[in-house]
N, C-alpha and C positions, 0 to 999 in steps of 0.2 A: 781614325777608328771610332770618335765618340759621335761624329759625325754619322758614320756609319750607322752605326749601334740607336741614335735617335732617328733617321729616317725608317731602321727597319721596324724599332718601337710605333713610329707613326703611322705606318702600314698596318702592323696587327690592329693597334686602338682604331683605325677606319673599319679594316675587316670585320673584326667584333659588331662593332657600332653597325656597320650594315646590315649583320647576318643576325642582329640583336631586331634591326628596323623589319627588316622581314619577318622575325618568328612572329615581332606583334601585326604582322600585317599577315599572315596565315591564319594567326591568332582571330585575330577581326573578323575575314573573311570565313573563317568556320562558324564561328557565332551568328555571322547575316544567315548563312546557307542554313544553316540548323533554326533558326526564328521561321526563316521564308517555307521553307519544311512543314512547320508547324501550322502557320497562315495558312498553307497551299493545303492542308489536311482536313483543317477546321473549314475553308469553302468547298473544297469539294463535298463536305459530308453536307451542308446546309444545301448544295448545288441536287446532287443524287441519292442521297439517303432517301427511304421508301415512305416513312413518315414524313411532313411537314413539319420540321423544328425550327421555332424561330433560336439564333445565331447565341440570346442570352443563354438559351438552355446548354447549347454546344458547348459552347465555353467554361457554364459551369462543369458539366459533365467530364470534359480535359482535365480542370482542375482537381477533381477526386480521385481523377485517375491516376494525375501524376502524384498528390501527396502519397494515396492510396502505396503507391509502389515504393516510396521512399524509405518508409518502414513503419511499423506497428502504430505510433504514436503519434506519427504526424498526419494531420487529417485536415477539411478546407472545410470552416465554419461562415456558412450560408446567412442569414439573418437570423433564421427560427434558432439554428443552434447556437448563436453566439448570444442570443437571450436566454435560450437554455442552461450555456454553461456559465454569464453570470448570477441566474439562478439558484443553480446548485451551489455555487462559492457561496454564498450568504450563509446555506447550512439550512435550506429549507425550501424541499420543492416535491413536485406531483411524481408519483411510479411507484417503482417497487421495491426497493433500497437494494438495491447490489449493483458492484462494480467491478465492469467486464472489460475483458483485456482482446488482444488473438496473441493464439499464441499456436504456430505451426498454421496458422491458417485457417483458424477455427477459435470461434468466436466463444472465449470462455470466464466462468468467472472467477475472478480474483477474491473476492468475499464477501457476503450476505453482510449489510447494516446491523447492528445489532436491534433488537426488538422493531423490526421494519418488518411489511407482510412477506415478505421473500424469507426473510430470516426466517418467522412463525412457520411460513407455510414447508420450510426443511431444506432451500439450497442451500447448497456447500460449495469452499471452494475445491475448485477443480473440477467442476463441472463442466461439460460442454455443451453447449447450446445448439440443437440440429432444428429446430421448430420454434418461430413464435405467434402460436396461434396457430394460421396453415401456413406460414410464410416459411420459407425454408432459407436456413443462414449459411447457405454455400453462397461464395461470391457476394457474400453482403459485408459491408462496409461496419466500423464499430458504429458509427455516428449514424447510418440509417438501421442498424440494431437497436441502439438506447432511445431514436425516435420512434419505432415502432412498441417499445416496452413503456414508456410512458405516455400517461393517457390521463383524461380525466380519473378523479379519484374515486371509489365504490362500484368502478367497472372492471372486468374481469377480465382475464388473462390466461393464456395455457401454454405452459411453456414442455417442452421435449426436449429431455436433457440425457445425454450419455454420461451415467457415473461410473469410477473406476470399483470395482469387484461386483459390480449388477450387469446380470447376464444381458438384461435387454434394456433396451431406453425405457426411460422415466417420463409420467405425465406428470406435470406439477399443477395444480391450479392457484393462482394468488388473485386478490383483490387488488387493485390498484388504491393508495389513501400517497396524503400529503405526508414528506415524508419532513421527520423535524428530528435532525439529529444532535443528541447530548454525544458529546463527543469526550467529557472526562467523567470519569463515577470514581469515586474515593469509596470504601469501602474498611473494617475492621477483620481482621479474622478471631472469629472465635476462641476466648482462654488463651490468647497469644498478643504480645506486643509487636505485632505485624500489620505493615499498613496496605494494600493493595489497591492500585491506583489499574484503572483497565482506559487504554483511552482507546478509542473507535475507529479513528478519523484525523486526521490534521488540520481543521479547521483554524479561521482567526483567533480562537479563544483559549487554545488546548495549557499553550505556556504558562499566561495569565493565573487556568483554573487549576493547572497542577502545581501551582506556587502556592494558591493560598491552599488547597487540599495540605500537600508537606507539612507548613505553618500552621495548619488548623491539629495538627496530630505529632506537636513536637517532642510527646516523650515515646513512639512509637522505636524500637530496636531494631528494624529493619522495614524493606519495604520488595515489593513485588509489581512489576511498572508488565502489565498483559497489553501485548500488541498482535493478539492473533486478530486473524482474520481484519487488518487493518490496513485497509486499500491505498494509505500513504496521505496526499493534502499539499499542504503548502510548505516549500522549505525554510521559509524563516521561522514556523512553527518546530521545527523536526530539529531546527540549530539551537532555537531556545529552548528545547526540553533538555538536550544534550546538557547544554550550559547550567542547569539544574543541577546536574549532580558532579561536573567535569569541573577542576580549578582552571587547568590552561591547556594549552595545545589546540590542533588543529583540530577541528569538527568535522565536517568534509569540505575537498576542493570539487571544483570542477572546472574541464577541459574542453575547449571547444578544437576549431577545424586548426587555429594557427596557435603556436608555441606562447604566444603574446596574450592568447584568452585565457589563460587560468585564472581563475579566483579562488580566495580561499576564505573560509571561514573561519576564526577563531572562537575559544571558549574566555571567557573573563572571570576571575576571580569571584569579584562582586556580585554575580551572578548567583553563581552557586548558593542552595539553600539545606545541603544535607551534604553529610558523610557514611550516611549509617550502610550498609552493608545491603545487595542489590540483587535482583535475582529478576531478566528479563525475561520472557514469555513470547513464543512466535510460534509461527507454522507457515506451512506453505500458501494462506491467503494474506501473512503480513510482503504489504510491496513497499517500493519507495521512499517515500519519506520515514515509514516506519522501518527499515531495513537501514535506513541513514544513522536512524538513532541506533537502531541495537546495536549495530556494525561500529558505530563510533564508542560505544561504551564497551564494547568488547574490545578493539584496538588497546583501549586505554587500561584495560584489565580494572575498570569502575563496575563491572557487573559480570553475574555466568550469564548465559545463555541457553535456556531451556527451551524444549522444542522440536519440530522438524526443520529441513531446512526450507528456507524464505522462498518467494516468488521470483525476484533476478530480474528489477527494473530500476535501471539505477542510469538512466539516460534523462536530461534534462529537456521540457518543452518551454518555447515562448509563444504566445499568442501577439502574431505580427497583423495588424493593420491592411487590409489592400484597399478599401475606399476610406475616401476624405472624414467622413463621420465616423467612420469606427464598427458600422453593421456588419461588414462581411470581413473576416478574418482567416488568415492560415494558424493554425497549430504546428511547430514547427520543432523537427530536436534540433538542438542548436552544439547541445556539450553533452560530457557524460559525467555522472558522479564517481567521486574515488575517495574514498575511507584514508583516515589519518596514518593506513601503514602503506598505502596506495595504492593498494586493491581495488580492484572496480567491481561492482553488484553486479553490471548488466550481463544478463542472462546466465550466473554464477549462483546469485541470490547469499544470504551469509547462510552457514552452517553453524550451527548450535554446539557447542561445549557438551553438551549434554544432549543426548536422542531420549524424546519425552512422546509416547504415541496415545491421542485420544484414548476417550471411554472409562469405564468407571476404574477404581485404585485397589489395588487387592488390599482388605481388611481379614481381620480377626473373625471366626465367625463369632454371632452374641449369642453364645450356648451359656446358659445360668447355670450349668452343672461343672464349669470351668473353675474348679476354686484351689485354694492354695491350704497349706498344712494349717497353716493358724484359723483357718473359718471352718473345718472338720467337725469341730464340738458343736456347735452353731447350725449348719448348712440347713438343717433339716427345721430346725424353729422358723427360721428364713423362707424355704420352699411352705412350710406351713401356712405364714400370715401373705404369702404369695395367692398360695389356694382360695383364701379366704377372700382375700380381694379389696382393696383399699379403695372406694370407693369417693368420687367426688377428687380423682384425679386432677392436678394441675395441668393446663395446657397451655404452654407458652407460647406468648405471640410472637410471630418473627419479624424482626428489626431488619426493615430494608437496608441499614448500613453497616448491618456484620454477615460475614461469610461463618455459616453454621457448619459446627464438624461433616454434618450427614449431607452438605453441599460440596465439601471438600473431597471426600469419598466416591464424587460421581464423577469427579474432576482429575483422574489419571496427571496428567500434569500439571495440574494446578498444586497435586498434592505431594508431588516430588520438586517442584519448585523449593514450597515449604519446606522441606526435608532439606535443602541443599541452602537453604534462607538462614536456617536454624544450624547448620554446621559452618558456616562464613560469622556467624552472632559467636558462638561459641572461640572460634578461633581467633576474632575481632577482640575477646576479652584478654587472651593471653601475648 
């Protein structure tokens, strides 16, 4: 019987083992047929295509085509662009300051630089991009969009944008300048122990210069961290800001194609440089890196959330090598990001605790004839020496590092932030 029982075990372990040798030799055999496919694609078009293309350009041309379809973000950097995009890493380069996505197919933007000529000149996010110049962005690639928008600096540009509640497309005209972006500004607000901190971008620096900002403002009662229109950067920076204000727990992980790629982030103790009470700032042009942060200090209920909701890019790229020197590169998604309750951003984007919609903040009107029972006796000596007119006015100079009441007032969510900054201070006491 055991006899038995081990020749019939020895039969299946063969059977297995064969029908194992075969899958990978199907296996095999699909992968040549699918290569030789491709070879056999790439000569015939250098063979019969109507132009003359020498074989370099075919190849690249496959190449854009295939990242091109893979999705949004993966893209095949040529030489020009791989000197481009370590350009722009630095935090200083030629165009127009915005950074553009697709998104359904169409080429649009995520959000205008701050004080960059795109920004001056009026785009927003959400715009879409139908024209650059007379070039039309149907069928254009992101990477020969951002080549075609940057150009020498002091030369000119026309871009054709469909915005959402404008009946008809928009012309924009902008200047092309060098673009040099400050990526933290610390700021005061006005008659308030309130610090606001706006970062831009995620640059190399952002951690660094929102430490010593913090530290530079330490008897400050709250703080106000503004990521609108904030096209994301690099994620060691977006795990170090978290780590600012986070003791422990995770930051974000990320996922790639097998069970074995996750990484995870943590926050450290040591780290951190504040407790004081938090109030984040987004909208729909904050992506990425900046959606890492808000999302992780939301998870962790370390901040509200003020805003509309985010852009929904929460997929990771690597820029992989395909020649020996390093010139010519793919941009590739490799993972996706997942927030510390293990939500993923992509194409989600975070939603806001709070719905905050641009444009100015409804005030008090300043009517002078508004007055209370105790200035009655009075009102009229008061409108008198008004009449009269006090001549040799004082005119205050404004202080590039405080946020003035009458700046607040145009800042619809800037100015419910503070409202809801000032009720977390309040409740912090008790």
């Amino acid at each position: 019987m055991n006899k038995f029982l081990l020749i019939t075990s020895l039969v299946l372990f063969l059977s297995q083992s064969i029908t194992a040798n075969e899958t990978e030799k199907d296996k095999n055999l699909s992968r040549f047929e699918s290569l030789s496919k491709l070879t056999q694609v790439i000569g015939t078009v250098e063979k019969y295509y109507v132009d003359d293309i020498e074989l370099e350009q075919i190849v690249e041309k496959a190449l854009k085509g295939l990242m091109q379809e893979l999705d949004a973000h993966s893209s095949y950097l040529d030489k020009k662009s791989t000197k481009e995009m370590s350009i722009q890493t630095q935090g200083e380069f030629g165009g127009l300051g915005i950074t553009v996505g697709m998104r359904d197919g169409a080429i649009t933007v995520i959000s205008p630089i701050d004080d960059t000529p795109a920004y001056k000149a009026g785009m927003k996010a959400g715009d879409i991009i139908l024209k650059i110049d007379d070039a039309s962005t149907l069928n254009m690639t992101l990477d020969e969009a951002v080549a075609l928008m940057r150009g020498k600096p002091k030369t000119p540009i026309e871009l054709t944008v469909v915005r959402k509640g404008e009946n008809k497309p928009l012309k924009i005209d902008i200047i092309r300048d060098i673009i040099k972006i400050q990526s933290v500004f610390a700021k005061t607000i006005e008659k308030e122990d309130l610090l606001y901190l706006r970062v831009s971008s995620f640059d190399r620096k952002v951690t660094s210069d929102l430490r010593k900002a913090i530290k530079d403002n330490p008897k400050v009662k709250g703080m106000i961290l503004d990521l609108r229109n904030n096209p994301g950067g690099l994620l060691t920076q977006a795990i170090g800001a978290v780590d600012l204000f986070v003791d422990d727990g995770v930051i974000v992980s990320q996922k790639g194609r097998e069970a074995t790629d996750e990484e995870k982030f943590s926050a450290k103790a040591s780290n951190t440089v504040t407790q004081v009470p938090l109030v984040v700032l987004v909208n729909s042009g904050s992506a990425s890196a900046s959606e890492i942060v808000s999302g992780a200090l939301q998870d962790h209920k370390r901040g509200v959330i003020v805003g509309e909701k985010t852009f929904g890019k929460g997929s990771v790229q690597a820029v992989l090598p395909i020649t020996q020197d390093r010139s010519e590169n793919i941009k590739l998604t490799i993972a996706k990001y997942y927030l510390p309750s293990g939500r993923t951003i992509q194409a989600k984007g975070i939603t806001p605790d709070v719905f905050a919609y641009p444009g100015e903040s409804v005030t008090a009107d300043d009517n002078d004839f508004k007055i209370k029972e105790a200035d009655l006796k009075k009102h009229l000596e008061v409108e008198l020496e008004k009449d009269n007119g006090v001549k040799n006015k004082k005119v205050e100079v404004k202080d590039n590092k405080i946020i003035l009441q009458e700046d607040v007032a145009k800042d619809n969510q800037l100015s419910i932030a503070i409202g809801i900054l000032k009720s977390l201070i309040i409740i912090n006491k008790n």
